[in-house]
C-alpha positions in Angstrom: 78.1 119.9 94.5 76.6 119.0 91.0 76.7 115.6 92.0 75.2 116.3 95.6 72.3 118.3 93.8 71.9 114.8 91.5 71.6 112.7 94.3 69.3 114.5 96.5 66.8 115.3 94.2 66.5 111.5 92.8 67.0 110.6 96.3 64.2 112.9 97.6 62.2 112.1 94.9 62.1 108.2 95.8 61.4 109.0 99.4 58.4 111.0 98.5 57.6 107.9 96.0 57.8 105.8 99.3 56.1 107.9 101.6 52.4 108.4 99.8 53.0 104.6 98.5 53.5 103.7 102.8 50.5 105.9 103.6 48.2 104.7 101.1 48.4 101.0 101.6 47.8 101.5 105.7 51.6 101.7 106.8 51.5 105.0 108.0 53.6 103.8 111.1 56.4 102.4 108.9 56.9 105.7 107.6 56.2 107.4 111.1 59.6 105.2 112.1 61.5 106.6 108.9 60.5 110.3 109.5 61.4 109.8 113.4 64.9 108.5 112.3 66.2 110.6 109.9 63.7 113.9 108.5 61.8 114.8 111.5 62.4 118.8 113.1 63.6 117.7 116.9 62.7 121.2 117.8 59.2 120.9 117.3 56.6 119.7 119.7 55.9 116.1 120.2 59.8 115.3 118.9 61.5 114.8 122.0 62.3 111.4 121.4 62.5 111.1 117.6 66.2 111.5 116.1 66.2 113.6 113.2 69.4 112.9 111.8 68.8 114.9 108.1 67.4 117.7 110.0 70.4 117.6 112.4 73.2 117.5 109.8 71.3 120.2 107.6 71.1 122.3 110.6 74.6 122.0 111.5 75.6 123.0 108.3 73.1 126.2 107.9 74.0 127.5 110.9 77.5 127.2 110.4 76.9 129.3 108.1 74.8 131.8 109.5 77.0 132.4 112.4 79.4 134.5 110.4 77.0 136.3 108.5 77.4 139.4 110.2 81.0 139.8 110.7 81.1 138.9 106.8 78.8 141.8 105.8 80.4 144.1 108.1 84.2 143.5 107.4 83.3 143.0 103.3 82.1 146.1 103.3 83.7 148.1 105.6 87.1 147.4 104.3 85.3 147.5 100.4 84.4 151.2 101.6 87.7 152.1 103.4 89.6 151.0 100.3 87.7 153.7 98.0 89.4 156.9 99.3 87.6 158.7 96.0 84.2 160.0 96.7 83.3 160.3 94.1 84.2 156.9 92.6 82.2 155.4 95.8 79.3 157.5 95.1 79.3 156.4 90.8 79.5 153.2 92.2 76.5 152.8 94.4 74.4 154.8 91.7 75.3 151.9 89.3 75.0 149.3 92.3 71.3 150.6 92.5 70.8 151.0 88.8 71.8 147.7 88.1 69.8 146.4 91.1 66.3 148.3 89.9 66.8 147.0 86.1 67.1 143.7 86.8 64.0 144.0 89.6 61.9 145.9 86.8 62.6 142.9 84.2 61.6 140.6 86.9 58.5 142.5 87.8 57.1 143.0 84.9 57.8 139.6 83.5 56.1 138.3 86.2 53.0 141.1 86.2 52.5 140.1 82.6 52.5 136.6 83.1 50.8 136.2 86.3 48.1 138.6 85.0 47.3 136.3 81.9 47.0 133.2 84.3 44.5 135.1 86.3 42.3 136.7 83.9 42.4 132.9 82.4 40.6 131.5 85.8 43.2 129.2 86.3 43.6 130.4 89.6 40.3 130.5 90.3 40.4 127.1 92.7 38.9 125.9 95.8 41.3 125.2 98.4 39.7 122.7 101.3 41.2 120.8 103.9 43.8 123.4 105.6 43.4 125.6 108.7 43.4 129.5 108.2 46.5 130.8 109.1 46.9 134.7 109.2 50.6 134.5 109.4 52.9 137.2 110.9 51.3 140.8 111.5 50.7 142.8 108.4 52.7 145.7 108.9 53.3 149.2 106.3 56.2 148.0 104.0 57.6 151.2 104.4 58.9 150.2 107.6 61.9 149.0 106.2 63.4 152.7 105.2 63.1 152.8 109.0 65.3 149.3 109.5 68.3 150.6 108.5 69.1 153.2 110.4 69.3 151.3 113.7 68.8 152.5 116.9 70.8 150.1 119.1 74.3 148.7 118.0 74.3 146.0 120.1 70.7 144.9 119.2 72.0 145.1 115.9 75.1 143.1 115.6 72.9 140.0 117.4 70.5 139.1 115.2 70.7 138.1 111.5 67.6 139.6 110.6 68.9 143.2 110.6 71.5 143.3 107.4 70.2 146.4 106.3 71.0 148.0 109.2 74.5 146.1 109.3 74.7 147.4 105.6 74.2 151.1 106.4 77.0 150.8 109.8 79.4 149.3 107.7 79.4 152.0 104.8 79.1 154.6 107.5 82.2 153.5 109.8 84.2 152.9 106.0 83.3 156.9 105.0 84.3 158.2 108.3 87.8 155.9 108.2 88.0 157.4 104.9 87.8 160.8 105.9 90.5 160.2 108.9 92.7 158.7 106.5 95.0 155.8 106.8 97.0 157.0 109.9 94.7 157.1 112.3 92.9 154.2 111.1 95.5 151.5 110.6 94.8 149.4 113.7 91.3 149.3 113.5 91.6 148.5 110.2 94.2 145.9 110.2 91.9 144.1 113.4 88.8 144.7 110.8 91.0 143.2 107.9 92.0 139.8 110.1 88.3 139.4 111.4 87.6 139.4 107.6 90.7 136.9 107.0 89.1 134.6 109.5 85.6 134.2 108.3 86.9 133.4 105.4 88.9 130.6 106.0 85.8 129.4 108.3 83.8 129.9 105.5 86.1 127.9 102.5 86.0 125.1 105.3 82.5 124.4 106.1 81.6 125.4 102.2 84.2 122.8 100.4 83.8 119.8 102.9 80.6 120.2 104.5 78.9 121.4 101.4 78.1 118.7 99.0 77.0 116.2 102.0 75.0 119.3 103.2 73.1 119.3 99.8 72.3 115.8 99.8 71.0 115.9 102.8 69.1 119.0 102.7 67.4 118.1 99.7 66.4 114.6 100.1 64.5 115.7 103.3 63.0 118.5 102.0 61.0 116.4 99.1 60.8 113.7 101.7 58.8 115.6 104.0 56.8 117.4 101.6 53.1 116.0 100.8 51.5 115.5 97.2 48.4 116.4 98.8 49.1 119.8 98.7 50.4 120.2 95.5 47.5 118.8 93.3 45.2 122.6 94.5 48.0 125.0 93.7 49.7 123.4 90.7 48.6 125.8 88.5 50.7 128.6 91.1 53.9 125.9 91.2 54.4 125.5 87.9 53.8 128.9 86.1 56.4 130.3 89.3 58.4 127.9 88.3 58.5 128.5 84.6 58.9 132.2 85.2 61.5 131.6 87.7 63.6 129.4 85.5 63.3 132.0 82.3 64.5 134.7 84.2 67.4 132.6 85.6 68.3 131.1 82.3 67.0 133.9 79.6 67.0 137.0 81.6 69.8 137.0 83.6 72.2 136.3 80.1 70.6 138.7 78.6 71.1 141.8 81.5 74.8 140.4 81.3 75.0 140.3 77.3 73.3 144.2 76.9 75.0 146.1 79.7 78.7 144.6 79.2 78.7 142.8 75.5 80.3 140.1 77.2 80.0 136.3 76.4 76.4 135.4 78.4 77.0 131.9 78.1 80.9 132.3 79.9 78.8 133.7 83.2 75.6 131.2 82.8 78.3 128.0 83.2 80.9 129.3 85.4 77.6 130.8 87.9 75.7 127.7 87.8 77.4 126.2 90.8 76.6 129.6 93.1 73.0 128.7 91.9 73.0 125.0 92.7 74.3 125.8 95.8 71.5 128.7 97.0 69.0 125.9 95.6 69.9 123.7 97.9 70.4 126.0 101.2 67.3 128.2 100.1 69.2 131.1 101.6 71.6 133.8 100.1 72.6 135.2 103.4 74.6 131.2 103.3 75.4 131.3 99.4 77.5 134.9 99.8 80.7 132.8 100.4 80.8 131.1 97.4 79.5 133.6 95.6 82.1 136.3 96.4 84.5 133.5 95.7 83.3 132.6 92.4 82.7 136.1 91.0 86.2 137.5 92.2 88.3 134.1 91.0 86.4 133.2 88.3 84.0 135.8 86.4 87.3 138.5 87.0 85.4 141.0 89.4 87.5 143.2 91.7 87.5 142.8 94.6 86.7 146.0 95.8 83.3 145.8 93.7 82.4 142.0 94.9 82.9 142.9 98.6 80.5 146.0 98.4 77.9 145.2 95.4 77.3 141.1 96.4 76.5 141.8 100.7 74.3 144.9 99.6 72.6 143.0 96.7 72.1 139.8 99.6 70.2 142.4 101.3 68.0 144.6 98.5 68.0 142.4 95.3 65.4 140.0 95.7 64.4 139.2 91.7 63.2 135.6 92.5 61.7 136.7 95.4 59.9 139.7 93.7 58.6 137.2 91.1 57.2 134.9 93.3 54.6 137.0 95.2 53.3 138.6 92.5 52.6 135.3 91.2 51.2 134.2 94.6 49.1 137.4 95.3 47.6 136.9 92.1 46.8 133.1 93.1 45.3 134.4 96.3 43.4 136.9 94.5 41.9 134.1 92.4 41.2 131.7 95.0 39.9 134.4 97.4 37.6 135.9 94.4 39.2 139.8 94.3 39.1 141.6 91.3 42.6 142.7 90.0 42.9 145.8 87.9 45.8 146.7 86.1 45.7 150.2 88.5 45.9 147.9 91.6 48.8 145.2 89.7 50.7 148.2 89.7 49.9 148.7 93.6 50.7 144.7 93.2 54.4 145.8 91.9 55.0 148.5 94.1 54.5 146.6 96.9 56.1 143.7 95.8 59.4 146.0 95.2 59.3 147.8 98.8 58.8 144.5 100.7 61.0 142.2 99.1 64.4 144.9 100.4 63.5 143.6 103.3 62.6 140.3 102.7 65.7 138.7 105.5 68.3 136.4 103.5 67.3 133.5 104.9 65.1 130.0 104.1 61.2 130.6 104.1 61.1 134.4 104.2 59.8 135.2 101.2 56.5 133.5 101.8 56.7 135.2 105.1 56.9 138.4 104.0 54.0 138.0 101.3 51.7 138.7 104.3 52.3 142.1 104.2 51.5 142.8 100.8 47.9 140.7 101.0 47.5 143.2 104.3 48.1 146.2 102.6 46.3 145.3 99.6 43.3 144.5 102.0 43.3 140.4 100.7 42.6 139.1 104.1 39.5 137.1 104.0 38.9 134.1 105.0 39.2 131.8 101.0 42.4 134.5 101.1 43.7 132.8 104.2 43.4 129.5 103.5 45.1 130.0 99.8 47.9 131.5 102.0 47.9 128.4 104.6 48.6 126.9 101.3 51.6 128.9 99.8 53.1 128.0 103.3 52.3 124.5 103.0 54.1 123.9 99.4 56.4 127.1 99.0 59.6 125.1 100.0 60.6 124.1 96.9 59.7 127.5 94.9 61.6 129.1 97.6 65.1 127.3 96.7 64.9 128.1 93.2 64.3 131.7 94.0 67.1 131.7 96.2 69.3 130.7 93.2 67.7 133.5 90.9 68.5 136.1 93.9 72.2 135.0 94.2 72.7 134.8 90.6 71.2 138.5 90.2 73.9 139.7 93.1 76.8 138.5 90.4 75.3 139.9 87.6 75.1 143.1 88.2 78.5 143.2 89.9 80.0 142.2 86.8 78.3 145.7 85.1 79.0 147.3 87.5 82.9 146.2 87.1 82.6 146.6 83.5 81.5 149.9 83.3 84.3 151.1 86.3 87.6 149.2 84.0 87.6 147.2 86.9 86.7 143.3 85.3 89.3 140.9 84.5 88.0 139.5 81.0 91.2 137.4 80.5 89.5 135.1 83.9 86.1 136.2 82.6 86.8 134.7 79.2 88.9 131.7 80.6 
């Protein structure tokens, strides 16, 4: 996978190289051929005849693994739950769960408040965006709404669409209580047909991730800097790079030192045996499809039980979105700048509040984030028309901040399933150590 990563960023890189070179010397056709072939999306319109052979492979390969996403999350869990008859072990657990989950957001939060608030009161955000179309993205809605997801009002609604893992979440610690409470008797078949489902995903999963994976990468990447333009980037690189600064610290500073304070365990053991869970959400941009090797990696490798991987990592997937969190504050505050809104520190709290609530529900899947961010301009009122086009802009260029948040939000999952594991004597440090 290291190797995959490698290649399709050099590989990327050159194509992008090739693509404003093709353009600006008047071959824009030459490069219209090369997109048809192998980058362009076949669902869109206009691409009924092209082939698309990157985008085909990388969607193969994503939706591989998104088709087991919910059986995943609901067999992890369910059997995590059903294999905690204590009480009141399952309740110390989720408090730390959520503890561990809020720490790490606050770090993130305010690393990025502070930050992103010294950028703006500098005027470096303070640019002119020309040349895109408003785009007012998806309805702004109350973000709220998502205490109001996960108690779902339709099961069957629920179990079909990926977008609804809170709700998935909530089902799958309710049907482990109440197997729980009947006891192992009266369970045992449902339990054993819930433990094979589990079984099965599994070795689906172990397939598609160790011999799909690394060609997967390649692919994914090179047409993702392929297809992206310099001529968005030059207007919002003050927002790419300070994200990506910020993003990277927390991955590589943060992240070690959560680990180091709450366990006094080795930070560098879990920052070279978690890199390859991060490489691999880089390059799929989605946890939801990192959660396999994930579970893998922190039960075999950083010495997790079991028991805690398969309920902290699915719930974490769903409500611990550090790099997510990080990146809209840093993108409100660009759209602030760019739209000319005042920012108080009264309404960057607001800013973090916000942030908080909507990224729980920010879906586990490529391009939601940005998404998402919507919401928080709507309730913060940043909706006019400069605030618009700086958000046509995050859109435009968010692709690649999106896949190293990704990475930041699965490597947050691990952490804080290794505390938790620590603190319950339930951590391996002989594999840990290894």
């Amino acid at each position: 996978m290291g190797i995959s990563l490698i290649c399709g960023l050099a590989a990327g890189l050159l194509l992008m190289m090739l693509r404003e070179n093709l353009n600006s010397s008047g071959q824009e056709a030459v490069w219209k051929t090369i997109n048809s072939i192998l980058f362009q999306d076949i669902t869109a319109a206009g691409a009924e005849k092209d082939l698309g052979l990157f985008y085909i492979l990388g969607q193969l390969f994503i939706r591989s693994l998104q088709l087991v996403i919910v059986p995943m999350v609901f067999t992890s869990i369910t059997l995590a739950i059903g294999q905690i008859s204590d009480t009141r072990a399952l309740g110390r657990i989720s408090f730390k769960t959520i503890g561990g989950f809020l720490v790490c957001s606050a770090m993130a939060l305010v690393l990025a408040c502070g930050a992103g608030y010294m950028i703006y009161s500098a005027g470096l955000f303070n640019i002119q965006v020309d040349g895109l179309e408003g785009q007012a993205g998806s309805t702004g809605a109350n973000p709220l709404n998502v205490i109001l997801s996960v108690v779902p009002s339709n099961v069957a609604a629920t179990f079909s669409s990926n977008t609804s893992v809170l709700a998935i979440v909530f089902l799958a610690v309710t049907l482990g209580l109440c197997m729980n409470a009947l006891g192992e008797e009266r369970t045992s078949v449902l339990k054993k047909l819930i433990t094979e489902i589990n079984d099965i995903v599994v070795v689906f999963l172990n397939y598609v991730v160790t011999k799909f994976g690394p060609i997967a990468i390649f692919v994914l990447l090179s047409r993702t800097f392929a297809i992206y333009g310099i001529h968005h980037l030059k207007p919002a690189m003050t927002y790419v790079v300070a994200t990506t600064i910020l993003l990277l610290a927390f991955l590589f500073v943060g992240y070690p030192l959560f680990v180091a304070a709450s366990t006094r365990l080795n930070p560098f053991k879990f920052a070279s045996k978690i890199l390859k869970v991060a490489v691999f959400g880089f390059s799929t941009s989605s946890s939801a499809a990192t959660l396999p090797l994930n579970v893998k990696t922190t039960v075999e490798e950083l010495g997790v039980d079991e028991k805690i991987a398969s309920f902290v990592l699915p719930l974490g997937m769903t409500i611990n979105m550090n790099g997510t969190a990080i990146m809209q504050v840093v993108a409100t505050l660009f759209i602030a700048g760019c739209a000319g809104y005042d920012v108080t520190f009264g309404q960057l709290v607001v800013v973090a509040l916000l942030v908080l609530i909507a990224s729980v529900g920010t879906p586990a899947a490529p391009g939601a984030g940005a998404i998402i961010l919507f919401t928080i301009l709507s309730g913060l009122g940043y909706v006019n028309d400069s605030a618009l086009l700086a958000y046509s802009l995050i859109l435009a260029i968010n692709r690649p901040i999106e896949m190293l948040l990704t990475a930041l939000n699965v490597v947050g999952d691990s952490a804080a399933s290794i505390y938790v594991a620590k603190s319950e004597g339930m951590l391996d440090e002989t594999k840990y150590n290894a």
